[in-house]
Backbone bond lengths (Angstrom), bond angles and torsions (degrees), N, CA, C in turn:
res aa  C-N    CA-C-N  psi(-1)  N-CA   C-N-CA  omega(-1)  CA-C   N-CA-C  phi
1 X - - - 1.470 - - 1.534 110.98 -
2 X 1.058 120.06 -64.88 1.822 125.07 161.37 1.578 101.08 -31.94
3 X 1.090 117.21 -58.63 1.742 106.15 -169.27 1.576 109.21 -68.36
4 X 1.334 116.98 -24.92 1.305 127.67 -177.43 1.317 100.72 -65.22
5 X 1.267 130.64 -51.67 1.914 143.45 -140.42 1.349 84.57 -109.26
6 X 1.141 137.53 -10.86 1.743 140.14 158.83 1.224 129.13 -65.02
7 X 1.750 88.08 -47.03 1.413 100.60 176.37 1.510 138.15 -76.53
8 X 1.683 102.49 -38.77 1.599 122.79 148.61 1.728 115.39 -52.27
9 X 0.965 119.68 -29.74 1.761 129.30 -167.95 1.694 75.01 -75.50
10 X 1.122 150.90 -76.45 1.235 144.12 -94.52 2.035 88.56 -128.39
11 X 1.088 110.54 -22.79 1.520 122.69 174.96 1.963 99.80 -87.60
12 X 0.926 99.20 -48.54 1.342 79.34 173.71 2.101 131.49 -80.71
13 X 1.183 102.58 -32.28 1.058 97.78 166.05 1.571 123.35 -71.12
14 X 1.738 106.23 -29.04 1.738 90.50 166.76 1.519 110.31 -79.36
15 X 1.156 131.85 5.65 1.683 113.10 164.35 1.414 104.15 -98.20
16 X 1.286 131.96 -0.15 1.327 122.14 149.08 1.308 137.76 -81.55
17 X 1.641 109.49 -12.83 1.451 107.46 149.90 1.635 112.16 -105.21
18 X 0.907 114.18 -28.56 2.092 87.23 168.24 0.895 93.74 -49.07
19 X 1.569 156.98 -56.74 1.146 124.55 -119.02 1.492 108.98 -134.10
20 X 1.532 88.21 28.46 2.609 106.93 160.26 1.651 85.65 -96.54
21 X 1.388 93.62 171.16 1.526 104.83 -140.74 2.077 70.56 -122.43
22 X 0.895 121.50 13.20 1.623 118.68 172.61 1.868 115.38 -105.84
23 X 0.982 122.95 161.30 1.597 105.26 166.91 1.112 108.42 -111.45
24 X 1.616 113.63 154.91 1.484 135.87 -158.77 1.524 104.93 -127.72
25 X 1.103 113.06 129.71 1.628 116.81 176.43 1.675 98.84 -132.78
26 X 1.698 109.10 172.37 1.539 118.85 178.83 1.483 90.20 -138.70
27 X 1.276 133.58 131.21 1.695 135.88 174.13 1.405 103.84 -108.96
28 X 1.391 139.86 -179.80 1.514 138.17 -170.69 1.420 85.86 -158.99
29 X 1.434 134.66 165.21 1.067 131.60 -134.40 1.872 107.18 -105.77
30 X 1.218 83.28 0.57 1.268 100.25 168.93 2.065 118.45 -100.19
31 X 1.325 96.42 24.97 1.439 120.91 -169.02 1.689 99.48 48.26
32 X 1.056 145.74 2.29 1.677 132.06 177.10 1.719 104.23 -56.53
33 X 1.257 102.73 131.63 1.639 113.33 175.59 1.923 96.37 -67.25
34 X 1.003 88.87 139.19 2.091 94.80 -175.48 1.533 94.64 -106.62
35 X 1.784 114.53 -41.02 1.391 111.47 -171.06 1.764 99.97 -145.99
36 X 0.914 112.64 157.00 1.605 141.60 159.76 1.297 135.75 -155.41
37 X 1.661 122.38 143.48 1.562 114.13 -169.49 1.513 94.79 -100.81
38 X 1.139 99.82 159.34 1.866 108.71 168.81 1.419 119.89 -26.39
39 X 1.642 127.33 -50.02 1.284 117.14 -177.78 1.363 115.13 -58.51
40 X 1.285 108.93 -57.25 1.787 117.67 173.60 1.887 116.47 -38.47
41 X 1.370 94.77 -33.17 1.539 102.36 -173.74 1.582 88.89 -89.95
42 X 0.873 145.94 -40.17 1.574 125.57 -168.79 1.780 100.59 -96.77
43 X 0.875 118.16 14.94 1.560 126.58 177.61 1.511 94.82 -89.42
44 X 1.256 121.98 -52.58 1.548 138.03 -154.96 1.673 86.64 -97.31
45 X 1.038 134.05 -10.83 1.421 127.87 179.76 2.123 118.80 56.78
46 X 1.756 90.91 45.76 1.088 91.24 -160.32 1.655 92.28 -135.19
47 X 1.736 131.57 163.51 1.105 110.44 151.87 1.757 127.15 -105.31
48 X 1.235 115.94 -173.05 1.784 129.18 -134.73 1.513 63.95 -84.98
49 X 1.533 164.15 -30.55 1.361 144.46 175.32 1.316 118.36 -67.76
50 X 1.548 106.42 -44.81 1.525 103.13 165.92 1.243 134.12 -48.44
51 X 1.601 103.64 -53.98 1.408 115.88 -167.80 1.654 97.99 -84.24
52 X 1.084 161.72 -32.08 1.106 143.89 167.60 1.608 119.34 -61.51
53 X 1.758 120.77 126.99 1.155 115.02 -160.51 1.716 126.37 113.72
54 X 1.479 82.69 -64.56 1.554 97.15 160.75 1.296 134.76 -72.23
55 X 1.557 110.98 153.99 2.035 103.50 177.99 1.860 95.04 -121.11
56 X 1.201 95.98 -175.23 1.531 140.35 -162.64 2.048 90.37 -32.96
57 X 1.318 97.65 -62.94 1.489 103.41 179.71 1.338 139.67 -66.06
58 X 1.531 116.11 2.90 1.359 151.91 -156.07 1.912 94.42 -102.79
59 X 1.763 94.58 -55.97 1.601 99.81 -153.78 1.744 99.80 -97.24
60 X 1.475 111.57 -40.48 1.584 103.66 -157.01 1.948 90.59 -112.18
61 X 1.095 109.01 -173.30 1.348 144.38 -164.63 1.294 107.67 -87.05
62 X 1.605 121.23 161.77 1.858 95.70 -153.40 1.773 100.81 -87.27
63 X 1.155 90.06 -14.21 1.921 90.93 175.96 1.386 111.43 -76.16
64 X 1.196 126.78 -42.07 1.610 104.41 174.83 1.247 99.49 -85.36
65 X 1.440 139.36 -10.57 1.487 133.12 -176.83 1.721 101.01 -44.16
66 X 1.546 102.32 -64.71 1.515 121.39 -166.05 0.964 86.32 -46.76
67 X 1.843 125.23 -76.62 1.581 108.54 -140.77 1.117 123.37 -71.25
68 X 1.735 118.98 -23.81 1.321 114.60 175.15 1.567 96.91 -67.02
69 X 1.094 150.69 -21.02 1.485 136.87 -150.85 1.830 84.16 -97.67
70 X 0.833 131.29 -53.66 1.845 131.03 178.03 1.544 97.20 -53.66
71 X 1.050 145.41 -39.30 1.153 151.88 -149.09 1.816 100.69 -91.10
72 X 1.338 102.90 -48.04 1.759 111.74 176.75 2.042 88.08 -68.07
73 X 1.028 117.84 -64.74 1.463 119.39 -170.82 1.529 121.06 -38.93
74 X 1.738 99.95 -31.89 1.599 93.43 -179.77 1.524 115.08 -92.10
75 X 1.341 114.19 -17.50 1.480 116.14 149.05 1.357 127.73 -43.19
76 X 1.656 111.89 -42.95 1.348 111.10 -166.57 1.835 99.08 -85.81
77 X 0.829 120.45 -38.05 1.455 124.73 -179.57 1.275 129.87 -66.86
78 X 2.002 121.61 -51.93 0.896 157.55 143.80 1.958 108.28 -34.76
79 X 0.853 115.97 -68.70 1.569 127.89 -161.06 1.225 116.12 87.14
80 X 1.292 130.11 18.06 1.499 122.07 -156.97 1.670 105.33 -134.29
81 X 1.416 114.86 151.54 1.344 102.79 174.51 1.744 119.67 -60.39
82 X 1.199 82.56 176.25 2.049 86.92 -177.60 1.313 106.96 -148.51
83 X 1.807 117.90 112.60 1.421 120.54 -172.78 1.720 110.73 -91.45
84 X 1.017 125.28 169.06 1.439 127.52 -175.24 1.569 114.58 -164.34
85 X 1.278 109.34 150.49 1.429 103.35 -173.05 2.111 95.15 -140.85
86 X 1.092 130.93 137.30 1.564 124.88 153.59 1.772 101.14 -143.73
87 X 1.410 82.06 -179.07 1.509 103.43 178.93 1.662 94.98 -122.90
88 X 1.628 97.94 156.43 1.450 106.22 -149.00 2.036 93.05 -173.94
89 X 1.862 88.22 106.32 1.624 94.12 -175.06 1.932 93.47 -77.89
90 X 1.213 107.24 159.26 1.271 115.96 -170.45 1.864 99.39 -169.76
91 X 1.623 91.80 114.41 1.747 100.25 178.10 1.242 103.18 56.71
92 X 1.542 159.60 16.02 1.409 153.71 107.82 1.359 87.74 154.92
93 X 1.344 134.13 33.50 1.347 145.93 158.77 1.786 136.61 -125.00
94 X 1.242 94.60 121.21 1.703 101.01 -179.77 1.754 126.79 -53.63
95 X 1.493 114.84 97.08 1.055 96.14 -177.23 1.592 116.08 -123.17
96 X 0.918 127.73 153.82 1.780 153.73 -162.46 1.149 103.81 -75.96
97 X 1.222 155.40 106.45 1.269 142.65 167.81 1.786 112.36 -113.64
98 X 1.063 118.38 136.47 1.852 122.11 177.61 1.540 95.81 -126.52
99 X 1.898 111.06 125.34 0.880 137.69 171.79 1.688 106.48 -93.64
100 X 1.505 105.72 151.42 1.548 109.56 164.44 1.674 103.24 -149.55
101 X 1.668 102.02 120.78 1.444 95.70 176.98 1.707 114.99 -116.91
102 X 1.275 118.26 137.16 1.639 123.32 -169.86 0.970 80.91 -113.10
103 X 1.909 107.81 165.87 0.902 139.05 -165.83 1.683 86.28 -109.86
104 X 1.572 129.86 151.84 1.258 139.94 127.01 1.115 135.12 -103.94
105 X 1.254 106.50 145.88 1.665 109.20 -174.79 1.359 112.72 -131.92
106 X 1.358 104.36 157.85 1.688 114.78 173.64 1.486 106.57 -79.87
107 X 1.557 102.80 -161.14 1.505 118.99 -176.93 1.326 118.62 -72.51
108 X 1.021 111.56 -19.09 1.582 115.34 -165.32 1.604 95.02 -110.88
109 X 1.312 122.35 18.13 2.074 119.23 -170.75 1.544 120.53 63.39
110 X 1.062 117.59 -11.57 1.234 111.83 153.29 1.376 143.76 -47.52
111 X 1.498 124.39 99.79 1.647 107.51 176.63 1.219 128.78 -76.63
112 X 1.598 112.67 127.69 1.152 138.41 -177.55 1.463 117.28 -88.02
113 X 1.647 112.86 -19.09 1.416 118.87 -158.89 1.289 107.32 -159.39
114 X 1.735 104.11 154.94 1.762 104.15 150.08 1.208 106.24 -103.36
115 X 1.577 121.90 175.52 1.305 132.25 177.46 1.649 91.40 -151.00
116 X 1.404 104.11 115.26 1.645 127.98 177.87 0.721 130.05 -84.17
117 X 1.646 167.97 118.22 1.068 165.69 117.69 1.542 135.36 -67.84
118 X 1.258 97.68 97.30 1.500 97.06 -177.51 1.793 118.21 -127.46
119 X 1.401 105.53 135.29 1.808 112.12 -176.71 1.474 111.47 -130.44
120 X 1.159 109.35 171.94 1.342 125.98 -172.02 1.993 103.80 -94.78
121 X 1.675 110.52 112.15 1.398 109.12 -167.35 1.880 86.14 -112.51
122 X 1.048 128.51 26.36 1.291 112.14 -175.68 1.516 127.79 -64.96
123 X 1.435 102.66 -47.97 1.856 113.91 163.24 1.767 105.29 -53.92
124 X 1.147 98.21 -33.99 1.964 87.37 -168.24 1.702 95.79 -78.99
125 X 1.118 134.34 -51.15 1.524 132.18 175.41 1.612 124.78 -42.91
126 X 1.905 99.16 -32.18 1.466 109.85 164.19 1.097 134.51 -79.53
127 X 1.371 97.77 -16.34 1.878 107.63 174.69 1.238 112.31 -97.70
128 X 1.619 118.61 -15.16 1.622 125.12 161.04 1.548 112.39 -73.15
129 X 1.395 111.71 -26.77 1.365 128.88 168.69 1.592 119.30 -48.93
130 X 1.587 91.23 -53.05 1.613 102.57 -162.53 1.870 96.85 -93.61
131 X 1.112 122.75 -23.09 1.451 126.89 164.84 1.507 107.47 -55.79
132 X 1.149 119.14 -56.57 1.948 124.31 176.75 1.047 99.81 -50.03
133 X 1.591 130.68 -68.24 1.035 112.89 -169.49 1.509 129.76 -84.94
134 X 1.429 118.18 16.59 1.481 124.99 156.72 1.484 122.85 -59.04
135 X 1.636 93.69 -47.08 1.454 104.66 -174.34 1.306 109.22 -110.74
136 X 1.440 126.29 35.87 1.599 135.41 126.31 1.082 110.21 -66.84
137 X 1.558 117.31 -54.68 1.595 127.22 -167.29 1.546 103.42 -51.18
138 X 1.513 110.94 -56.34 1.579 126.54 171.59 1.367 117.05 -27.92
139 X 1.271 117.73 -55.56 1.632 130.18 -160.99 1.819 89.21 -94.60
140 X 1.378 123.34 -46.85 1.222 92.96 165.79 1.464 135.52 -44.55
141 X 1.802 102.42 -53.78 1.523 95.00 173.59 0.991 141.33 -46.76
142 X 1.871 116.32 -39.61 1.081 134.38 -163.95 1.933 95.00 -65.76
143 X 1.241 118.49 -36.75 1.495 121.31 -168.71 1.340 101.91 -77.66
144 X 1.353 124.52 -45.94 1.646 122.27 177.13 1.558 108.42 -60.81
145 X 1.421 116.78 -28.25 1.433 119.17 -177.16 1.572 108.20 -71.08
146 X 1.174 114.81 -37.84 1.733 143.18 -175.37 1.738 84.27 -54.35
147 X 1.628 96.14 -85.81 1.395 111.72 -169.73 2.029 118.78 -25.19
148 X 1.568 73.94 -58.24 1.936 80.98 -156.32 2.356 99.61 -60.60
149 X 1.460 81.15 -37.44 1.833 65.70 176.06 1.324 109.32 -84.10
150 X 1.094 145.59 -2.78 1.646 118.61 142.82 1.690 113.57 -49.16
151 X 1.206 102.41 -53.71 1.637 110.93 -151.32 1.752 85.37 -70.11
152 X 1.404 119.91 -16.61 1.642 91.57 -159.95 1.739 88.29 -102.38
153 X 1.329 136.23 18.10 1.488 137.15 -179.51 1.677 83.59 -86.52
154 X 1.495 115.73 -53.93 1.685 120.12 -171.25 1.058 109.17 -50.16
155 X 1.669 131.44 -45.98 0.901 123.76 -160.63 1.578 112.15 -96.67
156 X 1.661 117.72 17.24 1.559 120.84 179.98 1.518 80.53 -83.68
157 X 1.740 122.82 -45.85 1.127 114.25 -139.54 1.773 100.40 -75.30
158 X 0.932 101.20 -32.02 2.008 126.04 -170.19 1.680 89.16 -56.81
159 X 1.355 122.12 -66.83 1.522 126.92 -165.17 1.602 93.70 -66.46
160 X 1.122 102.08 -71.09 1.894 98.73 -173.83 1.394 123.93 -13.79
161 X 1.765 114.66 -47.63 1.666 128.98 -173.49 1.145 87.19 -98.32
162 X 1.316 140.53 -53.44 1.213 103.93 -179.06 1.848 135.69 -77.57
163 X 1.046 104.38 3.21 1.646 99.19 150.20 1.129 122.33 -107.49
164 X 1.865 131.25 9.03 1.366 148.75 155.92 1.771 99.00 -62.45
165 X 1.543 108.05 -50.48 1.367 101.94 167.69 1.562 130.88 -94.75
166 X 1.162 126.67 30.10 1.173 138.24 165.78 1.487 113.94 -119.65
167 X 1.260 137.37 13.29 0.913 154.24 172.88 1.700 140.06 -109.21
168 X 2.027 84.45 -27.76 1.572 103.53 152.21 1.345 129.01 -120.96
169 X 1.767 101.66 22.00 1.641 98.54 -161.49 2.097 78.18 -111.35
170 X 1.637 91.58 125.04 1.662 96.24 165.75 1.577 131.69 -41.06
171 X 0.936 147.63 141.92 1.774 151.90 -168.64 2.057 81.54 -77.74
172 X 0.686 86.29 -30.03 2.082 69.46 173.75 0.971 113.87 -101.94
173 X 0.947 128.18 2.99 1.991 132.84 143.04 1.532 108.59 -41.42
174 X 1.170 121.32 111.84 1.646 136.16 160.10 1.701 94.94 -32.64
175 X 1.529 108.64 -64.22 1.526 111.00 -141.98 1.550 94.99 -79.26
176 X 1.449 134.73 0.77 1.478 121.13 166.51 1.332 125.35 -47.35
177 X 1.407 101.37 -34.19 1.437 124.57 -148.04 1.727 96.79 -78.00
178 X 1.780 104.69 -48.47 1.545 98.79 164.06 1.412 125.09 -66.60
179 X 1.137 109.09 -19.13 1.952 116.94 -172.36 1.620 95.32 -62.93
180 X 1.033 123.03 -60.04 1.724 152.45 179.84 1.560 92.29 -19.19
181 X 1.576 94.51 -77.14 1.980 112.91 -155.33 1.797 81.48 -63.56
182 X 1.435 116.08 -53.82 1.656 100.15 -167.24 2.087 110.63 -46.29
183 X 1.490 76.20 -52.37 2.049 75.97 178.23 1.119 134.74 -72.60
184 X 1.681 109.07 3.06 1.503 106.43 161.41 1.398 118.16 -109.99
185 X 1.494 126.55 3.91 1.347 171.84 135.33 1.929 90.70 -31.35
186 X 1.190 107.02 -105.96 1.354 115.77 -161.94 2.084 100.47 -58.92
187 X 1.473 97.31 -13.08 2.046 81.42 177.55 1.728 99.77 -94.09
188 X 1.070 107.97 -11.23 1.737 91.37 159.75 1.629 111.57 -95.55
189 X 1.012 126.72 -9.43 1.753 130.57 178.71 2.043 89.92 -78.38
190 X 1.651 112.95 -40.38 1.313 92.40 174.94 1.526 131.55 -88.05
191 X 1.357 110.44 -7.59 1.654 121.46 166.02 1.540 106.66 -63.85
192 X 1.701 122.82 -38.59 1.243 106.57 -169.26 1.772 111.26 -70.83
193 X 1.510 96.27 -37.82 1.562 92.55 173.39 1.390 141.72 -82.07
194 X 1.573 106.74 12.31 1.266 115.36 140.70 1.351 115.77 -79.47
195 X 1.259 118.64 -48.98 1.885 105.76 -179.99 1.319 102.40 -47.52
196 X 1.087 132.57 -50.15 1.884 146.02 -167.76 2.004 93.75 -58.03
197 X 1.249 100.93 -55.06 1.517 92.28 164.31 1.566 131.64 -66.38
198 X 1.735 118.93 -23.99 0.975 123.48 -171.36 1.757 103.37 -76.04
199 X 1.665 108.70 -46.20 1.671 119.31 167.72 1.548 98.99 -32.14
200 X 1.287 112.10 -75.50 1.731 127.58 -160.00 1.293 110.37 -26.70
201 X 1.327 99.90 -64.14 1.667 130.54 -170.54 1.605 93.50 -74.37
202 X 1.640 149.29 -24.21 1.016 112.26 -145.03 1.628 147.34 87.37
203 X 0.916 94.01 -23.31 1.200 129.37 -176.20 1.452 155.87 -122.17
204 X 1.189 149.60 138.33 2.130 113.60 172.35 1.686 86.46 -104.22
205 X 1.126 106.37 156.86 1.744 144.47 153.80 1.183 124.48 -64.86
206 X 0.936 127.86 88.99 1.589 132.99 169.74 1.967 106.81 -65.83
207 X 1.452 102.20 110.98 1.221 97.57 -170.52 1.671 108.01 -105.56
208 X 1.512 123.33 131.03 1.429 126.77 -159.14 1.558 97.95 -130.85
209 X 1.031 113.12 145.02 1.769 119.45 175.17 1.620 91.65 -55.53
């Protein structure tokens, strides 16, 4: 009966890690992987025979070899977990990976082990991605919105005199002819800063007497 209620204890908790969508490893202080679930093994592009046995320099490349191997070391020394984040091309694609390593211990507090956790955060980094740059766009607007109604108070005052002076300057006046290009000059300088207001807001303005 004990071997029975051993055996279910130990069947059910490994179908609860095959079947997290993160990979799970166990290291011994001699960095040898003791355990891994399927994701971890198809992460490393290796199988659960390979990767058990083996350490850091066996499975990955000599640059993450080191750091994951410093990374198991400051666990063992430290006592404390150790978080990590890289980028990592895989099948002709960039992907994000975040590590987390705990310490385990026996009965007496001693660590005997790491216990790894590592997943794929790439969609969540892109939607933190595309969130930053929402509210760049935001603070831009808000400044173009800032901007354009200053510039469009200047340009009530700019149009105002200049159709104060187009109104008493004779059509056989030479200098109409420049007043003209200036006042159709500053009424497209004020169309843009309504669009610049329409951005701000979101929106365009329907403007009505």
């Amino acid at each position: 009966l004990a071997q029975q209620a051993l055996s279910q204890s130990e069947q059910k908790y490994r179908c609860l890690i095959e079947n997290l969508g993160q990979g799970i490893f166990l290291q011994d202080r001699q960095h040898r992987y003791l355990a891994a679930n399927a994701q971890f093994c198809k992460s490393v592009g290796r199988t659960e025979h390979e990767v058990l046995g083996a350490t850091e320099k066996d499975l990955f490349d000599t640059r993450r070899a080191t750091a994951y191997a410093q990374d198991v070391e400051t666990v063992f020394t430290q006592g404390q977990s150790v978080e990590s984040e890289e980028d990592v091309i895989e099948h002709g694609r960039r992907t994000h990976y975040r590590r987390v390593l705990t310490p385990v211990r026996d009965a007496n507090g001693e660590i005997t082990g790491v216990l790894g956790i590592c997943w794929d955060v790439t969609q969540q980094r892109q939607l933190e991605a595309h969130v930053h740059q929402a509210s760049k766009m935001d603070a831009i607007g808000q400044l173009a919105g800032g901007i354009a109604h200053d510039f469009n108070n200047l340009l009530t005052v700019i149009l105002g005199n200049l159709e104060l002076i187009l109104s008493t300057t004779p059509t056989s006046d030479r200098n109409r002819e420049l007043t003209l290009f200036a006042h159709q000059a500053a009424t497209r300088a004020a169309s843009l800063t309504q669009r610049l207001l329409g951005f701000s807001r979101r929106h365009q303005l329907d403007w009505v007497p």
